[in-house]
C-alpha distance (Angstrom), angle and dihedral (degrees) to the residues before:
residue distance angle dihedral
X1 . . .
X2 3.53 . .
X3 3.95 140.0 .
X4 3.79 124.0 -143.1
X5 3.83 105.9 -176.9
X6 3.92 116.1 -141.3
X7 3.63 92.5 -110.4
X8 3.73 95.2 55.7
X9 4.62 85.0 54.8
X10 3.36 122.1 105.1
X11 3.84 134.3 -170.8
X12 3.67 106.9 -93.4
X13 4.02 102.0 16.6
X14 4.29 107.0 126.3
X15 3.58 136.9 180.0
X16 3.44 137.2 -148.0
X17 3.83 149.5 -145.9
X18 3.90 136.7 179.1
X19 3.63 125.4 -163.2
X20 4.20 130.1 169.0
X21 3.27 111.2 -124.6
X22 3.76 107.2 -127.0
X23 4.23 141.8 -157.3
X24 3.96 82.9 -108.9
X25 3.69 97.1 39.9
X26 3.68 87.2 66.2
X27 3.88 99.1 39.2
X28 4.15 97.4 46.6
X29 3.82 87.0 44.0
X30 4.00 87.1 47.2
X31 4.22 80.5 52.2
X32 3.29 94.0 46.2
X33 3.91 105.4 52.9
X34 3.78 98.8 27.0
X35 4.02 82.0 -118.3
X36 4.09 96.5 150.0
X37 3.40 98.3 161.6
X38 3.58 108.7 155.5
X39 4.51 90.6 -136.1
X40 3.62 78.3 74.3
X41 3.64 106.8 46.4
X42 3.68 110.6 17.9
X43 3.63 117.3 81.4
X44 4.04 90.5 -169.0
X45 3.74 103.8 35.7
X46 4.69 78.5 46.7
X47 3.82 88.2 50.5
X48 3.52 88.9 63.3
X49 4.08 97.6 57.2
X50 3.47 131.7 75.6
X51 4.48 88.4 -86.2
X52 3.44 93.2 63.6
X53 3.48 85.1 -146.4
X54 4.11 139.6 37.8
X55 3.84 121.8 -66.2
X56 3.42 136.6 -151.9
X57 3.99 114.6 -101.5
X58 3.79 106.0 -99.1
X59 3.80 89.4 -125.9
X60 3.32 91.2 58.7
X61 3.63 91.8 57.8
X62 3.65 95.9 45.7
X63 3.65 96.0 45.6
X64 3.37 78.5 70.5
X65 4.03 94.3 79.4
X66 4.00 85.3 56.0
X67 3.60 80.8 65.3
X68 3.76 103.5 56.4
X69 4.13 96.9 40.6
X70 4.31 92.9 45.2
X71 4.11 90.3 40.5
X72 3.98 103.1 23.8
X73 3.41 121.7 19.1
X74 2.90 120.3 33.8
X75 3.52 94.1 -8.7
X76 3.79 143.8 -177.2
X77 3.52 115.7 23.2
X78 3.77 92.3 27.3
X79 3.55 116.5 148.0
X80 4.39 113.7 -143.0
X81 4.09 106.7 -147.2
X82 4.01 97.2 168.9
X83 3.57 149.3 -2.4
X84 3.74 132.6 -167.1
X85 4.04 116.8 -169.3
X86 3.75 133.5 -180.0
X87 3.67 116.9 -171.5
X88 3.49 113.5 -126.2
X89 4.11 111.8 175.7
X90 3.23 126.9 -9.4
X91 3.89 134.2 -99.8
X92 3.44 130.8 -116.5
X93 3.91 140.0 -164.6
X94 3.92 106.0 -88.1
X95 3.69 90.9 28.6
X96 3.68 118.6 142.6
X97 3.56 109.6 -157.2
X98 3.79 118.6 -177.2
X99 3.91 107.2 -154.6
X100 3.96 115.7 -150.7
X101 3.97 133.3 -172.6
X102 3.61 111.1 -167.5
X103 4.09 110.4 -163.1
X104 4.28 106.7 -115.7
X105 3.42 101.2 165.2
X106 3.68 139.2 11.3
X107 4.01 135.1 -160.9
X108 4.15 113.7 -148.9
X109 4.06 96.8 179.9
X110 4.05 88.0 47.6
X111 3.82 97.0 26.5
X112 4.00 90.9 -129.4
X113 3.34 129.9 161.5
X114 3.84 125.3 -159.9
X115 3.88 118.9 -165.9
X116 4.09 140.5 -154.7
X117 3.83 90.1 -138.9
X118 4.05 122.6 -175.2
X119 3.84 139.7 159.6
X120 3.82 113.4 -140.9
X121 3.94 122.6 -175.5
X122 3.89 108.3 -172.6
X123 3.48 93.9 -6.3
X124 3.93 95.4 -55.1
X125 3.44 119.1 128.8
X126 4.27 101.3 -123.8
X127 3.90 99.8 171.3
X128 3.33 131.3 2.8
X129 3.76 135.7 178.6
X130 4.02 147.1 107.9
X131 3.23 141.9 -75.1
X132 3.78 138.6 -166.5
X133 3.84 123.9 -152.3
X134 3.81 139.0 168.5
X135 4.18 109.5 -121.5
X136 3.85 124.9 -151.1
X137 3.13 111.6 -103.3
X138 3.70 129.5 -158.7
X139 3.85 88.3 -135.5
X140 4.05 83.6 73.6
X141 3.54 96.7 42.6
C-alpha cells in the first residue's frame, strides 16, 4: 500500500485499479450486506429483466473507488467524507472494471481532496461520480 501525502497532489493526477468481477465476488458481497436480491443471484428470475442475465450489485462496483483513494491515491490513512454515484451500465460476471479517481479539486487549509471518479469495463463508462476525502498530510505527521 502506498501513501501520497496532500502536499505531494496535484490537480489532474489519477489512479487506477482493475478487478474481475467474480461468481464469489457477488455471493460474499450478497453475505456481507444482506443484499439478496434475486437480479443478483438468480440466473432465471435475471433472465427475465432487462440484463438478460445477473449483474453485479452496484455497490460492489462502486466500492471499488474506496479501493483506489485508501490503496492508490492518496492512500493509507485516507479518510472518505462523501461519495456521489450514478449508475451508468450495468455489470456483468467476467467483467473487468478498472475504477479511476482523477483529483478535480483540492482543499490546503482542510487537506481535502475531491475526485472525478468512474468505473469503465471495455472502455464504457459503468458508474461515475465524486468523491471527497481528507489526505495525510505530512503537516500532521
Amino acid at each position: 500500500m502506498t501513501t501520497i501525502y496532500f502536499e505531494d497532489i496535484e490537480i489532474g493526477q489519477s489512479a487506477e485499479y482493475a478487478k474481475t468481477i467474480t461468481e464469489a465476488d457477488i455471493l460474499m458481497f450478497a453475505a456481507v450486506s444482506g443484499d439478496n436480491n434475486p437480479v443478483h443471484l438468480n440466473q432465471e428470475y435475471a433472465e427475465q429483466t432487462p440484463f438478460g442475465t445477473r449483474i453485479a450489485h452496484g455497490m460492489l462496483t462502486a466500492g471499488l473507488i474506496s479501493t483506489v483513494v485508501g490503496t492508490r491515491l492518496p492512500g493509507e490513512g485516507t479518510i472518505y467524507l462523501s461519495q456521489s454515484t450514478r449508475f451508468k451500465a450495468p455489470v456483468k460476471i467476467g467483467d473487468t472494471v478498472t475504477a479511476r479517481a482523477t483529483v478535480i479539486e483540492l482543499d490546503p487549509v482542510k487537506k481535502r481532496v475531491q475526485f472525478s471518479t468512474q468505473c469503465l469495463v471495455g472502455g464504457k463508462v459503468v458508474l461515475e461520480g465524486e468523491s471527497l476525502v481528507i489526505a495525510p498530510s505530512r503537516a500532521a505527521s
